[in-house]
C-alpha positions as CSV (number, residue, x, y, z in Angstrom):
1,X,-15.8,-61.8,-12.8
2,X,-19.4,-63.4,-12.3
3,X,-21.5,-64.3,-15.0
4,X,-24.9,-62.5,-14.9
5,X,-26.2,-65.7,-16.9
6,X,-24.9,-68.5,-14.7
7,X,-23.2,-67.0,-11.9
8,X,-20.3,-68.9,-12.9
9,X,-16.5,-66.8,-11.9
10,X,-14.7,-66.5,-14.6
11,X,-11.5,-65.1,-14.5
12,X,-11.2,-61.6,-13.9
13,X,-9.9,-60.8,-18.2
14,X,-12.6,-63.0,-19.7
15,X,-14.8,-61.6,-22.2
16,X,-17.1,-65.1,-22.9
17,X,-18.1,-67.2,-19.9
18,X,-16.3,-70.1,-19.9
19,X,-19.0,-72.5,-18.2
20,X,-22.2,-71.2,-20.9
21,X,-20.6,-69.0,-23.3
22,X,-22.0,-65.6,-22.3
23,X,-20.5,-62.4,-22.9
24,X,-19.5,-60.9,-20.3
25,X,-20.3,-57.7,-19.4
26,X,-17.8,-55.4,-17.2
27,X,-19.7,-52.3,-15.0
28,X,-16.9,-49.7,-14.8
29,X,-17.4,-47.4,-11.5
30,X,-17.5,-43.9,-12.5
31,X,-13.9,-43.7,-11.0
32,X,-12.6,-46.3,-13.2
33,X,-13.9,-44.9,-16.5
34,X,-12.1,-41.5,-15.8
35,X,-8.9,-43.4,-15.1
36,X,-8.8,-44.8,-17.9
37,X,-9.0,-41.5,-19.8
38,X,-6.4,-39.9,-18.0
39,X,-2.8,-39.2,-19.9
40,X,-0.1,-38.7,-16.8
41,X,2.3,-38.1,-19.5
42,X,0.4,-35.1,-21.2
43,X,-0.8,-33.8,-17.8
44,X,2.6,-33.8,-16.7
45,X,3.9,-32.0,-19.6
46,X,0.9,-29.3,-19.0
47,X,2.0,-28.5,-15.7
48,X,5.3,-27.9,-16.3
49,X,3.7,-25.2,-18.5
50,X,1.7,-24.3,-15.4
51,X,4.5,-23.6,-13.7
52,X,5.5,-21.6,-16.4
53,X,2.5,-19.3,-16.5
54,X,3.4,-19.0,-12.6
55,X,7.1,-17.5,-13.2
56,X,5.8,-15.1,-16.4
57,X,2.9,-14.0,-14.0
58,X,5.8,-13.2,-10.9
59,X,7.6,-11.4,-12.9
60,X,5.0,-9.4,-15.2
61,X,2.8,-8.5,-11.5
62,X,5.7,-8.4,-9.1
63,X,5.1,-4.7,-8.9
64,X,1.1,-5.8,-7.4
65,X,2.3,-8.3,-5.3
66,X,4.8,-5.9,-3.3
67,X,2.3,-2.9,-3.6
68,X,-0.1,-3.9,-0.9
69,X,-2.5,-3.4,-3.2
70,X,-6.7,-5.1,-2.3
71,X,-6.4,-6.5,-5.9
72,X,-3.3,-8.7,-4.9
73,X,-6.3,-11.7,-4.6
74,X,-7.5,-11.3,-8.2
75,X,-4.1,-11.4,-9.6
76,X,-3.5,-14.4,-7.7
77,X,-6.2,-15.7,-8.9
78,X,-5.9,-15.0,-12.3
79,X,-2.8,-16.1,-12.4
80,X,-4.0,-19.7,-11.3
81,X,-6.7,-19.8,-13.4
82,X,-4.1,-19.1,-16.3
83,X,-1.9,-21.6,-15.4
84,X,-5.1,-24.1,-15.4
85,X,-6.3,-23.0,-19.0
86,X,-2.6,-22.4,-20.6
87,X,-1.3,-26.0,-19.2
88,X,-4.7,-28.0,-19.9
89,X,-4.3,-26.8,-23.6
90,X,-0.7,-28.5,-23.8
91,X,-2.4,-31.8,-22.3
92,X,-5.4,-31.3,-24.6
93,X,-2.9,-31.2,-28.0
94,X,-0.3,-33.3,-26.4
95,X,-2.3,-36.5,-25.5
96,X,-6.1,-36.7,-25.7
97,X,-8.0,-37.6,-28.6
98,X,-11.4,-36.3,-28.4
99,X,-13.3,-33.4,-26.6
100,X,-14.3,-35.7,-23.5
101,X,-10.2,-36.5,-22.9
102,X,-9.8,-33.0,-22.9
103,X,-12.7,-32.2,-20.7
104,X,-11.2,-34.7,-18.2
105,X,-7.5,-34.4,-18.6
106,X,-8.0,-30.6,-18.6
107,X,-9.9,-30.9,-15.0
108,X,-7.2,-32.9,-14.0
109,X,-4.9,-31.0,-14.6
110,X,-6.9,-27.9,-12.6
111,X,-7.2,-30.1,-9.6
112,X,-3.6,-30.7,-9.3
113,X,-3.0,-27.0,-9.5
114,X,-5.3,-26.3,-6.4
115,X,-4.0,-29.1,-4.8
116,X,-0.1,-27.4,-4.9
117,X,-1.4,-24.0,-5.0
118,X,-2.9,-24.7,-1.6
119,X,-0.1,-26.8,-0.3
120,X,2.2,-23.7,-1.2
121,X,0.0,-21.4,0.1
122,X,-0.4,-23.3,3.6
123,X,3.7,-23.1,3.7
124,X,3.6,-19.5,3.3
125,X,1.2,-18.5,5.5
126,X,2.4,-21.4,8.3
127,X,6.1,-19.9,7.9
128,X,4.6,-16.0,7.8
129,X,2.9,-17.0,11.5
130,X,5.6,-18.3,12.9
131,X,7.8,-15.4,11.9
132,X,4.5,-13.2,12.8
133,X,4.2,-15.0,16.4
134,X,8.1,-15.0,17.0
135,X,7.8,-11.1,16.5
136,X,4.9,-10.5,19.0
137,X,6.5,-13.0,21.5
138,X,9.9,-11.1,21.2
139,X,7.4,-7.5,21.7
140,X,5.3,-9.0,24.0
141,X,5.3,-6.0,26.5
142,X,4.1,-4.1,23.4
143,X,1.3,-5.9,22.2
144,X,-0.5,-6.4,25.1
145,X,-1.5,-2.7,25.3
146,X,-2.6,-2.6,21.5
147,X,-4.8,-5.8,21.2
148,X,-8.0,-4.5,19.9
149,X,-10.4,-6.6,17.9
150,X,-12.4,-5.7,14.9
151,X,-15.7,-7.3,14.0
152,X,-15.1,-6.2,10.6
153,X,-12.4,-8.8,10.6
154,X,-15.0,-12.1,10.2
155,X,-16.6,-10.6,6.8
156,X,-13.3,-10.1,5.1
157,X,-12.6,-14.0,6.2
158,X,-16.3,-14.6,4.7
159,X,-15.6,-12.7,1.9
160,X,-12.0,-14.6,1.5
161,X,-13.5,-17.8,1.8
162,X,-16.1,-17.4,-0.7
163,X,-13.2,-16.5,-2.8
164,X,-11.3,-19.6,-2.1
165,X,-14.3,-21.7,-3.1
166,X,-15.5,-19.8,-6.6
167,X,-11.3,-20.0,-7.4
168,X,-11.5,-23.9,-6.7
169,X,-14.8,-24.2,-9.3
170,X,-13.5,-22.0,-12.2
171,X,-9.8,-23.5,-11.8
172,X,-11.3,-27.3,-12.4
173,X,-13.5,-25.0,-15.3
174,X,-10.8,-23.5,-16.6
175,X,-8.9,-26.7,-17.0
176,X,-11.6,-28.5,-18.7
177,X,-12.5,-25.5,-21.0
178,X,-8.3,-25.2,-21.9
179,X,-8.2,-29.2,-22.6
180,X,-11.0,-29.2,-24.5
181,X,-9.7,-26.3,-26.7
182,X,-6.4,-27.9,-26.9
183,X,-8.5,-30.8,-28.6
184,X,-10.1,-28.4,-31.2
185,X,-6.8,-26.9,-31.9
186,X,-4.7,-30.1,-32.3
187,X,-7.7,-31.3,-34.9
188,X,-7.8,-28.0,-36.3
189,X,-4.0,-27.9,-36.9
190,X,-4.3,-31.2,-38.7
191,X,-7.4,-30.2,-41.3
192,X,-5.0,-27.3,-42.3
C-alpha cells in the first residue's frame, strides 16, 4: 500500500506509514465493501429454506402446473419470489447485524436463486427440445405438411421476456426486502 503523503510502499496490512508516520488510508472498490458484508454461512442456511419454499410450492400448486393453465408463469414466479423473501429472512436473523447486511445478504441470496432457477430452467427446456426434436424427426413425414407459422408467436416471446426481466428485479427486491425484515425481526425478538 502507497502512502498518499510520501509515496512510500508499505506493506499491504499497515495502518501507519512506516517511512513518515501517516495513516494510511485503504479505498475499498464497491466490490470489496459488499464482500465483506456477505455471511456464506447464513446465506447458505437461507437457501436451503429456498429450496424449501420450492418443494411446499410443488406440492400445494402441482394441480396448476399439470393444468395447462396461462397462469402457470405467475405461480412460477411467485413461487421464486417466495423462496427469495422466505430464505433472505433466515439469512437476515441468522447472520447480519444491521439493516444494510440484510439489504445485501438478502440480494445475495435472490441472485443465487435466479442464477439456479435459470440453470434449472435451461435443463428443462434443453431436455424438453431434444425429446420435442426427437419426436418430429421420428414424425417427420408428418410435420412437414403442418408447419404453419404464427406472427402472434413473437409477442408472446416479448411478452415472456419482459417477464423474465421484471422476475429478475423483484427476485434481487424481494431478497433484500426479506433480509432486511429478518434484521427487524431478530432485533425485535431480542427487545421482547
Amino acid at each position: 500500500m502507497r502512502c498518499n503523503k510520501c509515496d512510500y510502499d508499505n506493506k499491504a496490512e499497515a495502518v501507519y506509514c512506516k517511512n513518515c508516520g501517516t495513516k494510511l488510508i485503504y479505498n475499498e472498490s464497491f466490490v470489496e465493501k459488499i464482500n465483506g458484508h456477505i455471511n456464506l454461512v447464513a446465506v447458505f442456511l437461507g437457501s436451503i429454506i429456498s429450496i424449501l419454499i420450492l418443494f411446499i410450492g410443488a406440492i400445494l400448486f402441482s394441480g396448476v402446473i399439470t393444468s395447462g393453465s396461462t397462469i402457470v408463469s405467475l405461480y412460477v414466479g411467485l413461487v421464486v419470489l417466495a423462496m427469495a423473501f422466505f430464505g433472505s429472512i433466515v439469512t437476515g436473523i441468522l447472520g447480519c447485524k444491521n439493516i444494510n447486511e440484510g439489504y445485501i445478504n438478502g440480494s445475495f441470496l435472490g441472485l443465487i436463486i435466479i442464477v439456479i432457477t435459470g440453470f434449472a430452467l435451461g435443463v428443462v427446456l434443453f431436455v424438453f427440445i431434444g425429446i420435442f426434436a426427437s419426436i418430429l424427426n421420428s414424425l417427420s413425414s408428418f410435420a412437414s405438411t403442418a408447419s404453419t407459422t404464427s406472427s402472434s408467436g413473437s409477442i408472446f416471446s416479448w411478452i415472456n421476456l419482459v417477464e423474465a426481466i421484471f422476475l429478475v428485479i423483484f427476485t434481487i427486491i424481494s431478497g433484500a426486502m426479506g433480509g432486511a425484515f429478518g434484521v427487524f425481526i431478530k432485533y425485535g425478538l431480542k427487545q421482547i
